[in-house]
C-alpha positions as CSV (number, residue, x, y, z in Angstrom):
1,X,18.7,-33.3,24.9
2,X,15.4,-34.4,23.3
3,X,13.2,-32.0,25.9
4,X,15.9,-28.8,24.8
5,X,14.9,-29.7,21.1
6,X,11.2,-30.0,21.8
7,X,11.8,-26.6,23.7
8,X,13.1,-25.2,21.0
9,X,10.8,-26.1,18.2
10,X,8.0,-24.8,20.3
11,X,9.6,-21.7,20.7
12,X,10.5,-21.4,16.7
13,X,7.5,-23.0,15.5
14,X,5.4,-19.3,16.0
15,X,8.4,-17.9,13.5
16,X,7.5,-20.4,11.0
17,X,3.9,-20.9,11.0
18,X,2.2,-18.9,7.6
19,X,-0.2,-15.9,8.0
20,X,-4.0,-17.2,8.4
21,X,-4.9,-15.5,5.4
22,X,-2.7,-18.1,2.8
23,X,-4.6,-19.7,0.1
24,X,-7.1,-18.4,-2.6
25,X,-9.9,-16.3,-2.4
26,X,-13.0,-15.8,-4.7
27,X,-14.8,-12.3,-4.5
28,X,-17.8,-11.9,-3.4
29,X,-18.5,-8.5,-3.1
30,X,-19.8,-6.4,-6.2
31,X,-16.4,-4.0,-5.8
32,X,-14.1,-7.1,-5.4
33,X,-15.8,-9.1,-8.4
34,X,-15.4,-5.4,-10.4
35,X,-12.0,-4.2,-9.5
36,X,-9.6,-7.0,-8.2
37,X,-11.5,-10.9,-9.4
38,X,-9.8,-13.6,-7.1
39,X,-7.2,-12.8,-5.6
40,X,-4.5,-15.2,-3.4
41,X,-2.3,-14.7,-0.6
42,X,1.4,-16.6,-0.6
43,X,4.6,-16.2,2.2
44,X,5.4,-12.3,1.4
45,X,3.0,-12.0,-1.9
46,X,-0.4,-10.7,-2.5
47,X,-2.0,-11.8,-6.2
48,X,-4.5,-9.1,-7.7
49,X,-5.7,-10.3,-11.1
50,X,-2.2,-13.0,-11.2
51,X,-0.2,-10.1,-10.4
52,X,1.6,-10.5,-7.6
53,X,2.8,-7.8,-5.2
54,X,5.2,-7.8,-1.9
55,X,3.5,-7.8,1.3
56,X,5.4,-7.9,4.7
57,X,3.3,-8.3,7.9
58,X,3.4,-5.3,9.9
59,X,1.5,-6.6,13.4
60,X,-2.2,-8.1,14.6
61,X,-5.1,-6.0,14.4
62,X,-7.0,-6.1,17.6
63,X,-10.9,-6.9,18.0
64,X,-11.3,-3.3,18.4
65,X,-9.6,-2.2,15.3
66,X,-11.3,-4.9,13.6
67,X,-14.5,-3.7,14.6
68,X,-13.9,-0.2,13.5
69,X,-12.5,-1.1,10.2
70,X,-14.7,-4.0,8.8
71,X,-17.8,-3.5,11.3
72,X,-17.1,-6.9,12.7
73,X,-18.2,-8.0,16.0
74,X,-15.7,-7.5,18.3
75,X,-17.2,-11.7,20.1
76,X,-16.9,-13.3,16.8
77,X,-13.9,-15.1,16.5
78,X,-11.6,-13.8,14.2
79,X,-8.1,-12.5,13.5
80,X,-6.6,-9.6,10.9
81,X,-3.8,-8.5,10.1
82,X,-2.0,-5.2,9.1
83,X,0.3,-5.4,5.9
84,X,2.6,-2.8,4.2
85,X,2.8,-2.9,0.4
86,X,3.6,-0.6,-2.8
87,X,0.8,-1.3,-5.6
88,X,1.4,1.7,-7.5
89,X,-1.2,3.9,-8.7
90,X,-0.7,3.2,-12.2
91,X,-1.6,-0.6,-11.7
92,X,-4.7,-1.3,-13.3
93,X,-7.0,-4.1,-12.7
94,X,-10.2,-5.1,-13.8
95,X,-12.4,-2.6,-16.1
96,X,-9.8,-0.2,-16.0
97,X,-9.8,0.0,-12.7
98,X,-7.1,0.8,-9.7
99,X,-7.2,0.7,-5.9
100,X,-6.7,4.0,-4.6
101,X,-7.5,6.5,-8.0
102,X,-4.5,8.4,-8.1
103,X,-2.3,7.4,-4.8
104,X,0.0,4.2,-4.7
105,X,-2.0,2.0,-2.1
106,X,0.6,1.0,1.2
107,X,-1.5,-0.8,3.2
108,X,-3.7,-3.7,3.4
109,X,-5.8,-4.4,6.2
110,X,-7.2,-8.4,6.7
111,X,-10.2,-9.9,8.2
112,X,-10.8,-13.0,8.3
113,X,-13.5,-15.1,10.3
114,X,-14.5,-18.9,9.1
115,X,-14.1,-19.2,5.4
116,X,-14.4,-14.9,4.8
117,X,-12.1,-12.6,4.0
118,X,-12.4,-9.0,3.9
119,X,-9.7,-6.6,2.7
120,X,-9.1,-3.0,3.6
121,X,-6.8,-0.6,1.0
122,X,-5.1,2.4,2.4
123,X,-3.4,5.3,0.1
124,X,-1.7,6.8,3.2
125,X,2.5,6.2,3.7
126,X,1.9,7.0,7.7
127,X,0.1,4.3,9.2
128,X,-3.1,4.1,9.4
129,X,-4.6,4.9,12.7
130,X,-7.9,2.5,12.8
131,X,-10.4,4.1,15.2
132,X,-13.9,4.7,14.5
133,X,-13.3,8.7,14.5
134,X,-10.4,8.4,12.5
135,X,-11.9,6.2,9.8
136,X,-15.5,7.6,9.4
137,X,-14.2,10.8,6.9
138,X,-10.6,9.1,6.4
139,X,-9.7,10.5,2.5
140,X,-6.8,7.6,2.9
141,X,-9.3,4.6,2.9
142,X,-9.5,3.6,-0.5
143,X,-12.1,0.7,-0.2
144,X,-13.3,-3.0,1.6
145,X,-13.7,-5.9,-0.5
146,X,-15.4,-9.5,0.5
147,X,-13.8,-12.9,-0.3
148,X,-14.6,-16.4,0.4
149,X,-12.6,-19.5,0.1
């Protein structure tokens, strides 16, 4: 009995365990400290500016698509995640500011590696495909920001 309930706790415990990114950030970068300030990741909530907006985890990124997106290297141990949201376009943050101009911003891309945190907007409802080719002229990313804990 008690190995079928250890069995099944390890089994449950990946359905239960948060995403790496919970906690608070502080921005670092100059577009993070100018458009979004700290910012805070919960269960199913992002917090731009202590407004909070749904987030639901679509799937891992992979080292490759990590690489392409934040110019990370692909040895450095890190993870990310892909995240699909609705911040509307009218949502305005610091100085007046929003994330994607005039497009609702659906997706947030995560990189995290030690204590760092970068964050990847994308105006696009398709997902967005995250290869070098597609991401060097791609109108849908909206920006990358840098966070630290």
């Amino acid at each position: 009995m008690t190995r079928r309930l250890l069995l099944t706790a390890i089994l449950l415990l990946p359905l239960t365990l948060p995403a790496q990114e919970k906690g608070n950030y502080r921005a670092v970068s100059k577009n993070a400290k100018s458009l979004t300030g700290d910012i805070a990741f919960a269960n199913d909530k992002l917090f731009i500016n202590f407004a909070g907006f749904t987030i639901a985890q679509i799937r891992s990124l992979t080292p490759a698509e990590l690489a392409a997106t934040f110019d990370a290297d692909p040895a450095t141990p890190a993870t990310g995640n892909l995240y699909r949201t609705d911040i509307p376009a009218g949502r305005k943050f610091l100085h007046n500011n929003s994330l994607c101009g005039g497009e609702d911003t659906e997706w947030v891309l995560t990189y995290l590696s030690g204590r760092n945190l970068q964050l990847a907007f994308f105006s696009t409802i398709q997902m967005p495909v995250l290869t070098p080719e597609a991401l060097t002229n791609s109108p849908n990313l909206c920006g990358i920001y840098t966070y630290t804990r």
